[in-house]
N, C-alpha and C positions, 0 to 999 in steps of 0.2 A: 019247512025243514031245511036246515043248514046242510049242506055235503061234507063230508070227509076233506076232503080240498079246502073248503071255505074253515072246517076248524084250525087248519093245521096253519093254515093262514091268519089267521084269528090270533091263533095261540103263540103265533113266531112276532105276530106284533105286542100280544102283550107281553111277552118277554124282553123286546127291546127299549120298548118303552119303560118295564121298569129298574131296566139296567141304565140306561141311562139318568133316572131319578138315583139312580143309586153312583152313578159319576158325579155327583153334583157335591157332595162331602167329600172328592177326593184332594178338592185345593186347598180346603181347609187340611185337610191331613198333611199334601205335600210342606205345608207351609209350618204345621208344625213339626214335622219328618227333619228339619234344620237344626231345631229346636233340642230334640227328643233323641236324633240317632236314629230317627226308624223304628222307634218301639212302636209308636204308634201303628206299625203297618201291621201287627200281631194286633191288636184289639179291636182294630177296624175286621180284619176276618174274620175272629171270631166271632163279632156278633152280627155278621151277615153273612158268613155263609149256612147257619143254623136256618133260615127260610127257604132257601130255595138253590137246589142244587145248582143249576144251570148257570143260574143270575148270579153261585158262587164264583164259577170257574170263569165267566166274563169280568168279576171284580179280580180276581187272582191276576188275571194278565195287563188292567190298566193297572194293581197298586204295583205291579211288576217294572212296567214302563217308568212308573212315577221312581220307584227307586235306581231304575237305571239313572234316570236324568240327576237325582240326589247324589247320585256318586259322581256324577261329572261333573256335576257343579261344584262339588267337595273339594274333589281332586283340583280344578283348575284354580281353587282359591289356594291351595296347599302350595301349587306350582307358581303360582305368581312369588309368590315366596323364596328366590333364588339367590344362591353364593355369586357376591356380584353387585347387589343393587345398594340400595341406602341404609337398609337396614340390615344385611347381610355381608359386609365387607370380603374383598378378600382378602385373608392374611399372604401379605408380600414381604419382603429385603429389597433394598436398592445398591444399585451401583452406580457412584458418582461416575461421569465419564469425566478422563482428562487425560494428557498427555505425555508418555512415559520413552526416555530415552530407551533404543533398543540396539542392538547389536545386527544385522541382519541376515539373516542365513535366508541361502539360494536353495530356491526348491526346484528340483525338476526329475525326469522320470527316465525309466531306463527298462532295462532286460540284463537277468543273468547269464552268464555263458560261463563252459567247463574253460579248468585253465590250461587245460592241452584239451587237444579232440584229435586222434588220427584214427584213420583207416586203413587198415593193417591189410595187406595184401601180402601174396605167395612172390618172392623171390627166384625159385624153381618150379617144376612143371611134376604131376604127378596127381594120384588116388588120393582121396581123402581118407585115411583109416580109422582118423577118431577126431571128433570135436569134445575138446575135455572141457569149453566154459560156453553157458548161454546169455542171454539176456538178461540183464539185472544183478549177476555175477559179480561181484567183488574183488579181484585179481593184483598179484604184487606183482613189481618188479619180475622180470625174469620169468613167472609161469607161464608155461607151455597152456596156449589154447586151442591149436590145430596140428595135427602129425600125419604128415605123407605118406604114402608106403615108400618105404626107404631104399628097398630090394637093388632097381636099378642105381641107383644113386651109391650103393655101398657097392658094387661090380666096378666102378669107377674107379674110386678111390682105393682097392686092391690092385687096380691095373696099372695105376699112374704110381703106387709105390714099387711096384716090378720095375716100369723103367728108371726109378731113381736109384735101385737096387743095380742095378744092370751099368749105369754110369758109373757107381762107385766102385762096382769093381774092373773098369775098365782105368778106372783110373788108380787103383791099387788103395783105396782109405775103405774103413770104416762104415758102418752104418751111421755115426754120433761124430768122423774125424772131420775136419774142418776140408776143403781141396787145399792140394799142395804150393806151396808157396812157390817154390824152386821147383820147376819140370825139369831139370836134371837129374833129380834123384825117382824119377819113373825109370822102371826096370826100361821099358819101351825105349825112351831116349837113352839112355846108359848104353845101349845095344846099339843103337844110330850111331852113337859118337863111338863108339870103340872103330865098327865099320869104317867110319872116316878116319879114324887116327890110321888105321892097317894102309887105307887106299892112299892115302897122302905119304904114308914112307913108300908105299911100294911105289908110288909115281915121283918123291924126289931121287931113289937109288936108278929106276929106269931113265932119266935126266944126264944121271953119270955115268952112266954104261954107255947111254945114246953119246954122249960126247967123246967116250972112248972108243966107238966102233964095235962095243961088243954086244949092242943090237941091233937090230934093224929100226926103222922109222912106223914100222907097223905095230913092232912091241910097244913103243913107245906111246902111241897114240890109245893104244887099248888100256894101258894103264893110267893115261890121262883121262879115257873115256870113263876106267871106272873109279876114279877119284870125286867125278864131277858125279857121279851116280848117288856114291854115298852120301856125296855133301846134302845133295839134295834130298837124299831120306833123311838126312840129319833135320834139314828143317823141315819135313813133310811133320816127322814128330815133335817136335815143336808146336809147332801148330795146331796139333791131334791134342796134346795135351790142352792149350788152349780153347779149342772145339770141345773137345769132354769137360772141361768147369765150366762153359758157359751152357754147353746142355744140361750142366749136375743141376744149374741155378733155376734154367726154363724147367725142368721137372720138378723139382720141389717145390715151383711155384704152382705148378700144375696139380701136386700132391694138394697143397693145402687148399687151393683153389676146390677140389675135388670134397675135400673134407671138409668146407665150408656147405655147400651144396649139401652135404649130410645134413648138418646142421640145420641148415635153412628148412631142411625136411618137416621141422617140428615150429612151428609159428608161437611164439612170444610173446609177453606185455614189455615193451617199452616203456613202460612207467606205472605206476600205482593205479588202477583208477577202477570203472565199472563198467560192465559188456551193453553198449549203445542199441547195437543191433547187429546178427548175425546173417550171413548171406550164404553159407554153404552147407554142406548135408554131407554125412559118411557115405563112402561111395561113387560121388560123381568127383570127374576130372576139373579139375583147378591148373588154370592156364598161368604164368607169368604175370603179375600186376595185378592179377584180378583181384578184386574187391571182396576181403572173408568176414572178417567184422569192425565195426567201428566202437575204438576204446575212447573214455573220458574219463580228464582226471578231476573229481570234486572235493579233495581234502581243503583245496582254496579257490574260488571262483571268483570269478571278472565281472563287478558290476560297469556294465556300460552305460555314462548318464548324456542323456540332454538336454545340455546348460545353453541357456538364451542368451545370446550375444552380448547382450548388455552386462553382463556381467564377467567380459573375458578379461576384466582387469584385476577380479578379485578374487578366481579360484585357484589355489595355491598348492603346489608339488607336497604331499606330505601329509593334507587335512584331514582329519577323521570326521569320515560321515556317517548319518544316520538314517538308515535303512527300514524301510518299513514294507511288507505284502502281506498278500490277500490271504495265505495261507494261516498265515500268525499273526492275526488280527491284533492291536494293541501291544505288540512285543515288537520292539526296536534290535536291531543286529547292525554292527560296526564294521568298517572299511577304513580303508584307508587308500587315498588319494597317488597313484601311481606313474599313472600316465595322463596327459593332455596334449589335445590334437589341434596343429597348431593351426590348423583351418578350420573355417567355417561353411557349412553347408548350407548354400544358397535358396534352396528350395525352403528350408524349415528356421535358416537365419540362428541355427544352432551349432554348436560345436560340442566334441564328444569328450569327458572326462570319464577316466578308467579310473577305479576303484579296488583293490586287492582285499577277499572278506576270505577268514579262515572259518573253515566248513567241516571240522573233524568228524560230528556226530552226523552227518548226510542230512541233515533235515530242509537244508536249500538245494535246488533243483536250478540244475539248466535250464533256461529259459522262464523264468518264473518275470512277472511282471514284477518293477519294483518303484518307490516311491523314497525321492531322497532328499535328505536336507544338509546342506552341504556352512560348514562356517564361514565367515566373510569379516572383513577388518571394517566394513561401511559401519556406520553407526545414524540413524537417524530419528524424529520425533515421529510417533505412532500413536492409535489409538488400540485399547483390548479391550474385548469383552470374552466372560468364562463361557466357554459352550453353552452351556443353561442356558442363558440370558438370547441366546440366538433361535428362532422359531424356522423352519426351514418348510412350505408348504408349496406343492408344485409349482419347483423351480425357483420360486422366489423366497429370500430369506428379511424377518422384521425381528423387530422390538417392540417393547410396549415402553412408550413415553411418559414417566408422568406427569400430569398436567393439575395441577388443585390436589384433589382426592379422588380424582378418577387417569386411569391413561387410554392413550392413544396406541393405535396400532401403526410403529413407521416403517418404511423396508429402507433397508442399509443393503451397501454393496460391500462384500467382504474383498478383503486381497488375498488372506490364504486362511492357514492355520496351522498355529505352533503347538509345540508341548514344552514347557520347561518347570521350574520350580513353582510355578505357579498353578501348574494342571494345562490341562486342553483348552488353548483361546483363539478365539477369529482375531484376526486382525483385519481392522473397519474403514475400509478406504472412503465411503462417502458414507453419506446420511447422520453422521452422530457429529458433535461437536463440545470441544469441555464444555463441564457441566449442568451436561442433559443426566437425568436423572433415568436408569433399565431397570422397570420394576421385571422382579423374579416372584413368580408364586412358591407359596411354602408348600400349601395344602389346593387342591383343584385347579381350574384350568384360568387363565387370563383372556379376555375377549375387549375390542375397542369399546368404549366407553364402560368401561365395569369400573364399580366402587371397591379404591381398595384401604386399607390401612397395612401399614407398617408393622413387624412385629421378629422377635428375634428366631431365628431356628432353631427347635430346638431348647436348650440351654446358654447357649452359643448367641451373642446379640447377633443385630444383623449389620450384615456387609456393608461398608458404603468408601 
């Protein structure tokens, strides 16, 4: 008698044994599976798995395998198949290279600056009562952006119009009258000089009495004594008069001195521009000089370039340049050539050309990085190719050469790049040489040794 164990053992070998008699039709199958598409692997199940459930679900996972490997195989035939090879061309255009007179403009880089920048500080001493502008602010001419408390400052200039009030009428004019021209016509002197005229007869009639004996020597000397009295108040006022207009002049200069300081009380735009940055706050004291905010004027901005020595024979007072940043990707803005420095800076062997760009709608910015192409009288022989035609791939930049009906992958060293009627081109300081032939793809990618043909873009033949 057979055990339990020894069946199940029994029964697990006949089962494999006859799954495997049943793998033995599968190569025929995969072989027609090419043929057919795989229909076959439907006809094959059905008529085995109808015997035996078990020895079905072992055939389901090899005809399973065999169609995996069917698709791989498929596929890598389909993939040998690529845009590229002999019988797949790629559709390309060319571009002859050769050599084309150019005109050359000097590239170099810079930074923008405002065309005023100050730092507006307090002229008098006092509370801050109100900041009327902040940062980013807009401000004309002439707007008040900070105001002092005026209080002690206006005590001032009440007190210094008292003294110039108080001169005028020592000197007898007006509020509005000019000082007197002639200090003889001051009541003051008119009154000195009378005094003198009385003392000078009384002292020539005492002269003639003394010589006739009908004074004595003592009369005589007293009215000599008060002769010389008078005289000398006569010119004491003289002089009073002269001392009062040159004090009427020290106080009015002190008046308006005073009233400027008012003035001062209230801080100002000196010129057009936008609020940089502010440094003071309503309420705290602001010293003399101290620093309250800094104004910039950007209706026109200062591009400042650095042009490479080599080129300090050809930048010219007057040129308009062409401006390019990060900001306004693809949009050029215009300058013009203002100032040039007539030194050269040793460290970087560049020297610096100013630039004047009108900036009404604010859209350039202080300090903005910028990129410039400046015109030049040089004229020399160059090569071009259109941007397209240039591959740019970590750090290094190529072309595809063509060579027969296939090209080559070469690397070219560019010198820059232009924009003009032509569109966007490198210009190709080594590697190309006239005519080398740049193949351009129309349609897909270009790889070294690919098959290409020629063909127009488009409607448009092709470039050459």
């Amino acid at each position: 008698m057979r055990s339990s164990a020894d069946n199940n053992f029994w029964r697990e070998k006949h089962v494999f044994l006859a799954s495997t008699e049943a793998l033995k039709p599968l190569t025929v199958v995969a072989r027609q599976m090419r043929k057919t598409g795989g229909t076959l692997i439907t006809v094959y199940l059905r008529n085995n798995l109808k015997h035996d459930s078990q020895l079905g679900m072992m055939s389901i996972v090899a005809v399973t395998v065999l169609a995996v490997m069917f698709a791989g195989g498929c596929s890598k035939n389909q993939a040998s198949s690529v845009l590229g090879d002999a019988t797949h061309p790629t559709p390309v255009h060319f571009y002859t290279v050769a050599e084309e007179s150019t005109r050359r403009r000097i590239q170099a880089v810079g930074s923008l600056y405002a065309l005023e920048e100050s730092t507006l500080s307090s002229q008098v001493e006092g509370r801050v009562a109100a900041v009327l502008s902040d940062v980013g602010d807009t401000v004309n001419e002439g707007q008040a952006l900070v105001t002092l408390d005026p209080q002690e400052l206006q005590y001032e200039v009440d007190r210094q119009r008292g003294l110039v009030s108080q001169v005028r009428a020592q000197l007898g004019i007006g509020p509005n009258d000019p000082p007197p021209a002639d200090p003889k016509k001051l009541a003051s002197v008119q009154r000195a000089e009378a005094d003198l005229f009385d003392a000078d007869r009384k002292y020539s009639r005492a002269q003639q009495m003394f010589k006739d004996n009908l004074i004595s020597q003592q009369q005589l000397d007293e009215a000599a004594s008060r002769y010389q009295s008078t005289r000398a108040t006569y010119t004491v006022a003289l002089q009073e008069v002269d001392r009062l207009k040159a004090l009427l002049i020290s106080s009015d200069a002190s008046e308006k001195l005073a009233e400027k300081k008012l003035g001062d009380a209230t801080l100002r735009a000196p010129f057009p521009g936008a609020i940089k940055t502010r440094n003071v706050h309503p309420g705290e004291y602001l010293r003399v000089q101290s620093p309250a905010m800094v104004l910039v004027r950007t209706d026109r901005l200062r591009a400042r370039l650095a042009v490479p020595e080599r080129w300090a024979g050809w930048v010219k007072d007057g040129a308009v340049v062409d401006l390019h940043v990060e900001a306004f990707p693809g949009e050029t803005f215009h300058g013009k050539i203002s100032r040039i420095n007539p030194a050269v800076a040793q460290d970087s062997r560049t020297f610096e050309a100013e630039a004047l760009i009108t900036n009404l709608d604010g859209r350039l910015k202080p300090g903005f990085f910028l990129q410039a192409s400046i015109p030049s009288e040089k004229e020399d022989k160059a090569i071009f190719l259109p941007e397209r035609a240039v591959n740019y791939r970590y750090g290094v930049y190529k072309v595809f050469l063509l060579n027969g009906n296939r090209v080559s992958e070469h690397q070219i060293r560019p010198a820059g790049q232009t924009e003009d009627e032509h569109g966007r081109r490198f210009e190709v300081a080594e590697g190309l040489k006239p005519g080398d032939r740049v193949a351009v793809a129309i349609s897909g990618d270009l790889h070294d040794g690919a098959t290409v043909e020629e063909r127009s873009e488009g409607n448009a033949p092709a470039v050459k």
